[in-house]
C-alpha positions as CSV (number, residue, x, y, z in Angstrom):
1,X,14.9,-10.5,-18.7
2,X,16.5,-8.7,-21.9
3,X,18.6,-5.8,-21.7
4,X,15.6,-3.5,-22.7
5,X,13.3,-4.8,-19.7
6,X,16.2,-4.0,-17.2
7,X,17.1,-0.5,-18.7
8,X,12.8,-0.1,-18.8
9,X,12.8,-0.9,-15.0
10,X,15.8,1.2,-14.1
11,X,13.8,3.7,-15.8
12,X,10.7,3.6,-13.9
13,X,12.7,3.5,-10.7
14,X,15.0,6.7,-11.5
15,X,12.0,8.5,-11.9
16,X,9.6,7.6,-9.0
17,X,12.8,8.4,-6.8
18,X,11.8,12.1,-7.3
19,X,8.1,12.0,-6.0
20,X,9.1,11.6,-2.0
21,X,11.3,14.8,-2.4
22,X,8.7,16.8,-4.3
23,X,6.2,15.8,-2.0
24,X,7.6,17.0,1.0
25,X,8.7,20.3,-0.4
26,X,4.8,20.5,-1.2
27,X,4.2,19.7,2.3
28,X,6.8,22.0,3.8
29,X,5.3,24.8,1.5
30,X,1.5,24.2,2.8
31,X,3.0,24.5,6.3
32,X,4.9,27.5,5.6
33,X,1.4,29.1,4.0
34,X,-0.5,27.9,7.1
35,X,1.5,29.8,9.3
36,X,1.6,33.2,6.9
37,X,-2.3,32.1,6.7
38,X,-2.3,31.8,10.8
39,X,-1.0,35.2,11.4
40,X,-3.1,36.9,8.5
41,X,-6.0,35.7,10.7
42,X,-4.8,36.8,14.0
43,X,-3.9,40.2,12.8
44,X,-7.6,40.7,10.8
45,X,-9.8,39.8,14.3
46,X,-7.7,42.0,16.0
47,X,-8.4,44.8,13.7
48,X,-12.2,43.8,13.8
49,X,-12.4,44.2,17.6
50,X,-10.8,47.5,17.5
51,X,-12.9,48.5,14.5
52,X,-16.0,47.3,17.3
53,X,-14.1,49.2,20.0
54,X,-13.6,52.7,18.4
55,X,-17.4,52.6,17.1
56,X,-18.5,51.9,20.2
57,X,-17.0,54.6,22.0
58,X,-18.1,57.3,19.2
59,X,-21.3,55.7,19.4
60,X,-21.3,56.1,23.7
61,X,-20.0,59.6,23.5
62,X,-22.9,61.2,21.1
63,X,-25.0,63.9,23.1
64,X,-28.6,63.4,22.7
65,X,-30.9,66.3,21.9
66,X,-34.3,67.3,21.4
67,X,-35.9,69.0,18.1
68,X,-34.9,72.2,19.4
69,X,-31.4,71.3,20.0
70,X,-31.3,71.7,23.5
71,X,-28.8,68.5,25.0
72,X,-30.9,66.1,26.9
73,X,-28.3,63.8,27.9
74,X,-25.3,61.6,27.2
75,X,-25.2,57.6,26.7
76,X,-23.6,55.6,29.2
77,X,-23.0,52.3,28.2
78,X,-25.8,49.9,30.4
79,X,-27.1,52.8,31.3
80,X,-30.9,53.0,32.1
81,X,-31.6,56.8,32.0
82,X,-31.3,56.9,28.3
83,X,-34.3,55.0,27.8
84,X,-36.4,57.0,30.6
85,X,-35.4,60.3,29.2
86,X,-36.3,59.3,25.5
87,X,-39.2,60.5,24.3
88,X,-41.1,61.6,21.1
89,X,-39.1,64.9,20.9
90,X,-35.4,63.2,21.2
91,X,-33.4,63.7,17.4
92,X,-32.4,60.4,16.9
93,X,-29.9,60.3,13.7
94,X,-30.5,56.8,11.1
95,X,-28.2,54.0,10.5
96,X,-26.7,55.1,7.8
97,X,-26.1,58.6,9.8
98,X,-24.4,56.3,12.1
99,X,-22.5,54.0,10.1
100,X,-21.5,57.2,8.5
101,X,-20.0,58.2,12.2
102,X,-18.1,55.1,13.3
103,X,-16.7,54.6,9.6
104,X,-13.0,53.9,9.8
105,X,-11.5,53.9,6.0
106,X,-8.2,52.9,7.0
107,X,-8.6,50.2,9.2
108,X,-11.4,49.1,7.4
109,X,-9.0,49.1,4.4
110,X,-6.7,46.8,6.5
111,X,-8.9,44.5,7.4
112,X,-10.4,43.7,3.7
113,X,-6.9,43.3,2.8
114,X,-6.0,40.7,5.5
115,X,-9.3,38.7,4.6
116,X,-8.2,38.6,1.1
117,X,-4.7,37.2,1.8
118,X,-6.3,34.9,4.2
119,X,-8.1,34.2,0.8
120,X,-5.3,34.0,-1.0
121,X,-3.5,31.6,1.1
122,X,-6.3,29.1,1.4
123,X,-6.8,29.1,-2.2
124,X,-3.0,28.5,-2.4
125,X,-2.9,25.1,-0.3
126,X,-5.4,23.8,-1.6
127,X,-4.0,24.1,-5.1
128,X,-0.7,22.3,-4.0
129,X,-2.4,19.6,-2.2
130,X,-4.5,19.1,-5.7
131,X,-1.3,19.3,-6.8
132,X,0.9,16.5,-4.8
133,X,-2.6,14.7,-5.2
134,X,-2.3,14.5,-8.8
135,X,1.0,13.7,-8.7
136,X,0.5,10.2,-6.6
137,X,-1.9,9.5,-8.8
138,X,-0.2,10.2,-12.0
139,X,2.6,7.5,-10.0
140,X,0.3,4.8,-8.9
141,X,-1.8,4.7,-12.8
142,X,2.2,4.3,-13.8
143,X,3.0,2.2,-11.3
144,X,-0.2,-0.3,-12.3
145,X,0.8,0.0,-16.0
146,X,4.7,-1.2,-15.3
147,X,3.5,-3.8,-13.4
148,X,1.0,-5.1,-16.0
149,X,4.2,-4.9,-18.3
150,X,6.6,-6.8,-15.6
151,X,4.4,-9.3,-14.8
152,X,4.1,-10.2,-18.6
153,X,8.3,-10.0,-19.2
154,X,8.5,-12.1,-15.6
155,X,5.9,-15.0,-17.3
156,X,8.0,-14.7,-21.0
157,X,10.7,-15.5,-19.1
158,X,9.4,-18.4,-16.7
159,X,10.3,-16.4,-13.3
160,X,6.7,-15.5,-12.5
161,X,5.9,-19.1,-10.9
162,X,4.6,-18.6,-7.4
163,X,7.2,-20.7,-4.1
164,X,6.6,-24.3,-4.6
165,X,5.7,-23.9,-8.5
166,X,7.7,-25.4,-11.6
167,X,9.0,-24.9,-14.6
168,X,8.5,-27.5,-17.6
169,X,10.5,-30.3,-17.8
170,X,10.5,-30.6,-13.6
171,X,10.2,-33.9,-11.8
172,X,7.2,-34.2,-9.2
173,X,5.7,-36.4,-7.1
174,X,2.0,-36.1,-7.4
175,X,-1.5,-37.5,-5.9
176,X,-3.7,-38.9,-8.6
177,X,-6.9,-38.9,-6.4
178,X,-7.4,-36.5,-3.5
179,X,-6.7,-37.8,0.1
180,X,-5.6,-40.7,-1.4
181,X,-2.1,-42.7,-0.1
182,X,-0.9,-43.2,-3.4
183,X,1.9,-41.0,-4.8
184,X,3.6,-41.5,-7.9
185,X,6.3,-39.3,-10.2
186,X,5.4,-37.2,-12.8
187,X,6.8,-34.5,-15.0
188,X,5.6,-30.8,-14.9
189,X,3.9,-30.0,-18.5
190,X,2.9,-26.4,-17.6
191,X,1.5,-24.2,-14.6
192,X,-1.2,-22.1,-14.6
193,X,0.0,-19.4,-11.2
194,X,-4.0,-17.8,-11.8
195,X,-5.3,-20.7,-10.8
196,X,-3.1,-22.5,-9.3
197,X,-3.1,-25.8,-11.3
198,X,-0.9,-28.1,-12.9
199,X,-0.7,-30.3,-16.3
200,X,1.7,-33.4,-15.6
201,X,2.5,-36.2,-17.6
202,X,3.0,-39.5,-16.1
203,X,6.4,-40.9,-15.9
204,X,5.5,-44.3,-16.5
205,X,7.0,-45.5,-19.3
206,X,4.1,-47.8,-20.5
207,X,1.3,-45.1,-19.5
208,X,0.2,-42.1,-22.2
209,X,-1.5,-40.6,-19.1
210,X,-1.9,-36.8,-18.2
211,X,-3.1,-35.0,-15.5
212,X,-4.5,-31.6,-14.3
213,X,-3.8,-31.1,-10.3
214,X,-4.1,-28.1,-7.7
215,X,-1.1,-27.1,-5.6
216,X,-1.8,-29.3,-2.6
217,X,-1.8,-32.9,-4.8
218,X,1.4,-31.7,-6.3
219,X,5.1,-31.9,-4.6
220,X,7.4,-30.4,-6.5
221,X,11.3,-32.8,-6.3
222,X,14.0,-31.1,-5.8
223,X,17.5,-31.3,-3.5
224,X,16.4,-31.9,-0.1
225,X,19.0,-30.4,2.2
226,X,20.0,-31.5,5.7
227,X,18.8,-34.9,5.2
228,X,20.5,-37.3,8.1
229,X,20.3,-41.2,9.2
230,X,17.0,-42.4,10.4
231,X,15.1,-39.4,8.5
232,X,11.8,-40.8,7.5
233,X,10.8,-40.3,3.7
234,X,9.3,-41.1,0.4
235,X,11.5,-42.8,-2.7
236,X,10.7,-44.4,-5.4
237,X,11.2,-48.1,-5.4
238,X,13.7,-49.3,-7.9
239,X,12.2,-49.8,-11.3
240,X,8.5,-48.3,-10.7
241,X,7.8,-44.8,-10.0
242,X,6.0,-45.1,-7.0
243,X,6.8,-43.6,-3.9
244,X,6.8,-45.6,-1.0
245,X,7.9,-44.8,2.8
246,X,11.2,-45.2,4.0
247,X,14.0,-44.1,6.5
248,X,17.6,-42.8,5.7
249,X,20.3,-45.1,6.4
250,X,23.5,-42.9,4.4
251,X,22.8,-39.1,4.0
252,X,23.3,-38.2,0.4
253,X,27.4,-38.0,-0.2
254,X,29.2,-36.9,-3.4
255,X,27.8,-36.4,-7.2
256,X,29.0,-39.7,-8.8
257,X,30.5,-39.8,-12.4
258,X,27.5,-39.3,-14.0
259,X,26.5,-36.4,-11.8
260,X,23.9,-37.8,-9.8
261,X,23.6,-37.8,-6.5
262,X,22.4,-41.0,-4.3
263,X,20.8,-41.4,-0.8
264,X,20.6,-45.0,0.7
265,X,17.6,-45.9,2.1
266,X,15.9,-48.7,3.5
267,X,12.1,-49.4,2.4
268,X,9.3,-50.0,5.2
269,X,8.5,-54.1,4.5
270,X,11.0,-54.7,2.4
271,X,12.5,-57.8,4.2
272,X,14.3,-60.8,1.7
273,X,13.3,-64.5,2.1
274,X,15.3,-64.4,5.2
275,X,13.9,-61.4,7.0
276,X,16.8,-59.2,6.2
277,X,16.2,-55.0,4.8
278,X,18.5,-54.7,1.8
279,X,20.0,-50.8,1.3
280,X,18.9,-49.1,-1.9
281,X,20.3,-46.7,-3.1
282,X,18.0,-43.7,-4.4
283,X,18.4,-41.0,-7.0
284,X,18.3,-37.8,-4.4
285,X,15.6,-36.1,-7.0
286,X,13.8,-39.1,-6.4
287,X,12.8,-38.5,-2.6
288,X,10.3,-36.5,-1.4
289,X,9.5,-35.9,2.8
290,X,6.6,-37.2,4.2
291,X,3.3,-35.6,2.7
């Protein structure tokens, strides 16, 4: 990646550090106007059942009279009497003439004031949790964009190939027909991670041929590590570029002059005229384990 993509990714990062801190301080700020909202509540219904309370009373302690004005008698709460004294000549005063009575301006005042905070603080966490909301979305929209963007600088630069994939250039040992026992080597033209597919060319010398594999007919050669005596494997057979099975007789050892590093091997069938298994020595990127 160039200079630009890493100072574009530091970026991105420096400012998505921010959002877990703003968040909780939106969090931490509902809470704090739940509780404010909590008590608000409390304090209103109490004031609404002494509101009830004091007009009950007034309403319990009004004499009742007849058209003459002559007191009949006085409500008891639960009390049957009133309704056997009523009668057609009882003064009985109207609702409003009642709601007149109980009427309580100041509490009254307090309570509509408590409903409207109660109000006010509802309408207050919900606008911060729009608020954090919009902010994880405005992150994750971001956060899709940049990746769109990395994934495009990771392919530029070859680094977007999926464990087990290649770049150009790469030595393979692939499967020309599926389920088939036949493996030969092959070099890596190009490699498609969408779908998973390879372009090789064959590394026969006297063959032109190409071919377009999946993932599973396709081992990518590389330095096996840990290899030790008696390990079974695939090589190529000196001059061909098949693969055929063998078995470890020398673990790889030192680079040689030229840089290349050798494993001796011993090929399954491979006896001389006399019955005798010759060692071979085997370019180490030219052994593959067991498919």
């Amino acid at each position: 990646m160039t200079r630009s993509d890493v100072t574009y990714l530091e970026s991105f990062v420096e400012e998505i550090s921010t959002i877990p801190h703003e968040i909780k301080r939106n969090m931490d700020l509902i809470q704090s106007l739940d509780r404010s909202s909590n008590e608000t509540i409390q304090e209103m219904m109490k004031l609404q059942q002494q509101y009830v309370d004091d007009a009950e009373k007034k309403v319990l302690g009004l004499d009742v009279v007849d058209n003459r004005g002559i007191r009949v008698a006085k409500r008891k709460r639960g009390s049957a009497k009133s309704k056997a004294t009523a009668d057609d000549n009882l003064v009985v005063p109207t609702t409003e003439e009642l709601a007149e009575y109980i009427h309580n301006e100041d509490m009254y005042s307090r309570i509509r004031e408590c409903h409207q905070s109660a109000e006010q603080y509802a309408a207050e966490k919900c606008a911060i949790a729009d608020q954090s909301c919009a902010l994880i979305e405005d992150v994750c929209d971001r956060l899709d964009e940049d990746l769109k963007h990395l994934e495009q600088v990771l392919q530029r630069s070859g680094d977007f190939q999926v464990p087990g994939a290649a770049k150009p250039n790469d030595l393979a040992a692939i499967q020309p027909t599926a389920g088939g026992s036949e493996w030969i080597l092959a070099k890596v033209i190009s490699y498609d991670p969408h779908t998973g597919m390879y372009k090789l060319s064959d590394e026969d010398v006297e063959s032109n041929k190409t071919f377009s594999l999946p993932q599973p007919q396709v081992a990518i050669l590389g330095d096996l590590k840990n290899l030790a005596r008696g390990d079974a494997v695939f090589a190529i057979y000196p001059d061909t570029t098949a693969f055929y099975q063998a078995t470890v007789v020398q673990p790889p050892g030192r680079k040689s002059s030229t840089g290349n590093t050798f494993v001796m091997v011993n090929f399954l069938d491979d006896e001389d005229a006399n019955g005798i298994i010759h060692d071979k020595a085997i370019l180490l990127q030219h052994i593959m384990l067991p498919p």
